[in-house]
C-alpha positions in Angstrom: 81.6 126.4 53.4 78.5 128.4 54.4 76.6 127.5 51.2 77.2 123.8 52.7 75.0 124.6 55.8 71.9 126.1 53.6 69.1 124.2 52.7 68.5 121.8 49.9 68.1 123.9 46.9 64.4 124.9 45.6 63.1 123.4 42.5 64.0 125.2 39.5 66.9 126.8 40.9 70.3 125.0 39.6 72.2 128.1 40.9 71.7 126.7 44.3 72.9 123.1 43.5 75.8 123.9 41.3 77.4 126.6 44.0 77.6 123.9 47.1 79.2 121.4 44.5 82.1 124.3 43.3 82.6 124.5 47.3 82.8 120.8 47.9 85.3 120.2 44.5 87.8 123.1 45.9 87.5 121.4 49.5 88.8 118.3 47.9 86.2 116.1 46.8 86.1 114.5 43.8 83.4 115.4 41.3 81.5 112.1 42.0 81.3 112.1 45.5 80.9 115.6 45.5 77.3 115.0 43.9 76.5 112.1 46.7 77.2 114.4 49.4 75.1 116.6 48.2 72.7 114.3 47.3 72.6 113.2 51.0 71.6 116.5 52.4 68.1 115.9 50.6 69.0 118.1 46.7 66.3 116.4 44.3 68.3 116.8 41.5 71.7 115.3 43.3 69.7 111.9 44.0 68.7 112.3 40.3 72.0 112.6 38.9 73.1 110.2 41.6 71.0 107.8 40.5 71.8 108.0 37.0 75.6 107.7 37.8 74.7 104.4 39.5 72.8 103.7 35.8 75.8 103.7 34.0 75.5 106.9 32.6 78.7 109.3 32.5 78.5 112.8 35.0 78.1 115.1 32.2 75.2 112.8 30.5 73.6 112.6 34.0 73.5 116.2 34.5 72.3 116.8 31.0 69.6 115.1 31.3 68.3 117.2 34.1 67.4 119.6 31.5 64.6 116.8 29.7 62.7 117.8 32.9 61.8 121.7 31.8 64.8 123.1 33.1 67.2 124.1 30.2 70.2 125.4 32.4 70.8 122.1 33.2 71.9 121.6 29.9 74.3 125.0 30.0 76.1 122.9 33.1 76.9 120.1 31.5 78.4 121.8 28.8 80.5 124.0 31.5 81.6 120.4 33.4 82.9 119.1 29.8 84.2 122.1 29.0 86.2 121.8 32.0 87.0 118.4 31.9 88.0 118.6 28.0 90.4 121.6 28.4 92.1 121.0 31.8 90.3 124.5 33.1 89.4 124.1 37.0 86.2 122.8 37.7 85.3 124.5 41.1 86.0 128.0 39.5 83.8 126.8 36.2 81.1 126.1 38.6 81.4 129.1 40.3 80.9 131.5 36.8 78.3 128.8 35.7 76.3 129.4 39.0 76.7 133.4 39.0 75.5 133.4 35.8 72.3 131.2 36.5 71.8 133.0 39.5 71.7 136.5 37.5 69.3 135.1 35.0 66.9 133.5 37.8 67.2 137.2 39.5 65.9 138.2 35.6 63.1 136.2 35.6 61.9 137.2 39.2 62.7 140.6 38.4 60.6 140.6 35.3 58.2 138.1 37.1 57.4 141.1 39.7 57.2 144.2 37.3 54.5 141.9 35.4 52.7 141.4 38.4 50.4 144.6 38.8 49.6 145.1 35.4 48.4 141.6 34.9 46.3 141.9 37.6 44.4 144.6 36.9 44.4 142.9 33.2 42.7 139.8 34.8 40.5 142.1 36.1 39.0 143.7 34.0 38.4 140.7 32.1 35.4 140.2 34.4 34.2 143.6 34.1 31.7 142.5 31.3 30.3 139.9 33.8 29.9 142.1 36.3 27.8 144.4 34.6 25.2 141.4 33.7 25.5 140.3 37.9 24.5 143.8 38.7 21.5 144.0 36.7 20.5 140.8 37.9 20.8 142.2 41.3 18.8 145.0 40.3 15.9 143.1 39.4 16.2 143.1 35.6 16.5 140.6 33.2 20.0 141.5 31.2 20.1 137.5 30.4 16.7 136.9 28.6 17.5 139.9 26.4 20.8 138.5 25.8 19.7 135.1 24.2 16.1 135.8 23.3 16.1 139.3 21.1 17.7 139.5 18.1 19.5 143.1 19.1 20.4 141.1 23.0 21.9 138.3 21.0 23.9 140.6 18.8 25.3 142.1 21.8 25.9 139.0 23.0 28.5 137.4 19.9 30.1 141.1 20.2 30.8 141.1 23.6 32.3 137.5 23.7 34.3 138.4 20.8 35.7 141.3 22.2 36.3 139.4 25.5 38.5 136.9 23.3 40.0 139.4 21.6 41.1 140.9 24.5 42.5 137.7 26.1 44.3 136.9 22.9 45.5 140.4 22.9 46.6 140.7 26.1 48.7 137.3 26.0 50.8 138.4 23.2 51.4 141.5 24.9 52.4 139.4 27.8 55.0 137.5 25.5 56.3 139.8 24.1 57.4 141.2 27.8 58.5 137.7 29.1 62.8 137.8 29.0 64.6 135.4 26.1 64.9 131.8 26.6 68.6 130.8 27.7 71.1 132.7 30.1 71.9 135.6 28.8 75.9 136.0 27.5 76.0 131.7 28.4 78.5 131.7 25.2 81.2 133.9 26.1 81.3 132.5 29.5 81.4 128.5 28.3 84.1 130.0 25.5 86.1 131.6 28.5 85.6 128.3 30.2 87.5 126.5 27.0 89.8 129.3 27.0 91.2 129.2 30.4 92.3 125.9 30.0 95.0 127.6 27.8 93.9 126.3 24.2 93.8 128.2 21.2 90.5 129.9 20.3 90.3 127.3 17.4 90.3 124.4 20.0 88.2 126.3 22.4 85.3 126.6 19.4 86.1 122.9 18.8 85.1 122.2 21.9 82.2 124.1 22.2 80.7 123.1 19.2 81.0 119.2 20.4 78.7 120.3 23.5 76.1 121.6 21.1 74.8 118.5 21.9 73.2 119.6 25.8 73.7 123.1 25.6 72.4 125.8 22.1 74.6 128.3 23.5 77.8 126.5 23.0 77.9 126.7 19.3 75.8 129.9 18.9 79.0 132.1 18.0 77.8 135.7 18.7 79.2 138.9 17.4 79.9 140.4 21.0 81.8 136.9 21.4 84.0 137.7 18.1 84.3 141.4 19.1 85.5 140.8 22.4 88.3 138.2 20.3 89.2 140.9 18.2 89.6 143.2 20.5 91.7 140.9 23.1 93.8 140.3 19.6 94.5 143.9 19.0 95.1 144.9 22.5 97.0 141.8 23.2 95.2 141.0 26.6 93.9 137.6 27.4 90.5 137.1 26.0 89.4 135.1 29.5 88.4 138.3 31.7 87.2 140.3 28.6 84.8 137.4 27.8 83.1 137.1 31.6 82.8 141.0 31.3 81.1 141.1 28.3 78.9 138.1 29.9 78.3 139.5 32.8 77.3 142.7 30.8 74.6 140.9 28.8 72.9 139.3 32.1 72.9 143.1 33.1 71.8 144.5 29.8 68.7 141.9 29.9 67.8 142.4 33.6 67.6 146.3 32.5 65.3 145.2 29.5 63.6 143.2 31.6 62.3 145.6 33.8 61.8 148.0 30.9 59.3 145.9 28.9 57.7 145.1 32.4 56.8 149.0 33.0 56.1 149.5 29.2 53.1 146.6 29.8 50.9 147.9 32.3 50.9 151.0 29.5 50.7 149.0 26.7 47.6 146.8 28.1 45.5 150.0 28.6 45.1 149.3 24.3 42.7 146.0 24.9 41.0 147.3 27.8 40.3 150.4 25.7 39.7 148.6 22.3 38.3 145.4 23.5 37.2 145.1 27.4 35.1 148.5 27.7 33.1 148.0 24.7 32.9 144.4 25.7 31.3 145.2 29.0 28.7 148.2 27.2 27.5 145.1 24.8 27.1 142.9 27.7 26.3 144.7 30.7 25.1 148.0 30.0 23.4 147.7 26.3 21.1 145.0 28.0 20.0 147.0 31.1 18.6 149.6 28.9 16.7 146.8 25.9 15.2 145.6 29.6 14.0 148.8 30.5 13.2 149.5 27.2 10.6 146.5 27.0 9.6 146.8 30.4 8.3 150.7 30.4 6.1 152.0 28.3 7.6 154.6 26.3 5.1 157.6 27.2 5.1 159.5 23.4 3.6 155.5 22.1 1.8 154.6 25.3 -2.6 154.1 24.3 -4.1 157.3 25.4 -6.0 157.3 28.6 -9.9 156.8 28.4 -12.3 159.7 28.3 
């Protein structure tokens, strides 16, 4: 009961909803008040769902429709809670898998979150290098500015700094992209299809099943290969596929944390290209190339300077 005396769950985080409601159903409660208790300790989303209930919408369409709000492992829920409630499987341990798994895939995202955080900040960074270089020949005295928009080799220097400086933006979020983790909770199928499973149907039903959730959650249909290799392989070794298919989910959420962190130490690497490519020669055109044209016009050059008077 010690998740029971915790806090109201942050925003964003179902892990920390759906593990006080697996406590309160194997205490006894049924699934509907269950969701009012918590929803009287202050959880946003159990007054949501709550509220919906009250609506005349059923449990499983008031949970799914959590996931209409930005959060898609709402959706994954719902199709855990009919899952359950479809094969006769037992709801409190459902919830239990349903909120390790979130809880490994929100660990994920922070994970990834904090690898990305020091080379994004020295990314934004030098995105103002190119300023900088025109505030410091302001501060010098010089006039970086009117060679910028009044000469025709300023104003060159000018469209090819700002379109390295976009370039590099546009560069630099793709790389960012490309490092952000997968959409979804990683090996969410082979835990909903031990879900179905443990209800003691045949892995014809259990697929049945799934696919009639495909509805609230994309994972529920979306037969992978590990899914059909960890069937084979409970076949041939004639071993219930249950245990095999939270391993090999549990495996994935591992396998992606790893990634995870792998594509967030390749990126402060990786975003040295743009700064090198883009940023630097962004910041000669628009800081540097303009101090000297100033100087340039501003100081005689002595080899074409009049000669001196007799």
């Amino acid at each position: 009961m010690g998740g029971l005396t915790q806090g109201p769950a942050e925003a964003g985080d179902p892990a920390g909803t759906v593990l006080p409601l697996a406590v309160l159903l194997q205490g006894g409660a049924s699934p509907a008040a269950a969701w009012r208790h918590l929803a009287g300790t202050g959880d946003a989303v159990a007054v949501r769902v709550a509220e919906r209930q009250d609506g005349g919408a059923t449990l499983v369409e008031a949970i799914a429709r959590e996931s209409d709000a930005g959060e898609a492992a709402w959706g994954d829920v719902a199709a855990a809670w009919a899952v359950a409630e479809t094969v006769g499987a037992p709801l409190a341990d459902t919830l239990r898998s349903v909120a390790a798994s979130l809880r490994d895939a929100g660990e994920l995202r922070d994970d990834v979150a904090v690898a990305l955080a020091e080379p994004l900040a020295s990314a934004r960074l030098m995105m103002w290098l190119p300023l900088l270089g025109v505030v410091v020949g302001v501060g010098l005295g010089m006039d970086p500015l009117g060679v910028l928009f009044t000469t025709p080799v300023g104003i060159a220097c000018l469209v090819g700094g700002l379109g390295l400086t976009l370039a590099a933006r546009a560069w630099t979020r793709r790389l960012v992209r490309a490092a952000q983790p997968a959409p979804g909770t990683p090996g969410m199928h082979e835990e909903l299809l031990a879900v179905a499973l443990s209800g003691g149907v045949s892995i014809r039903r259990a697929r049945e099943v799934l696919a009639a959730c495909a509805e609230w959650s994309g994972a529920a249909s979306r037969t992978t290969g590990e899914s059909q290799r960890v069937l084979d392989l409970s076949r041939a070794a004639g071993v219930p596929a249950v245990e095999l298919l939270r391993a090999s989910a549990a495996h994935a959420r591992h396998r992606a944390r790893t990634d995870g962190r792998t594509r967030g130490a390749k990126l402060g690497t990786r975003l040295l290209l743009p700064m090198a490519v883009c940023t630097l020669p962004a910041f000669l055109l628009l800081g540097v190339a303009p101090l000297l044209l100033s100087v340039l016009t501003s100081t005689p050059i002595p080899a074409f300077a009049a000669p001196a008077g007799p």
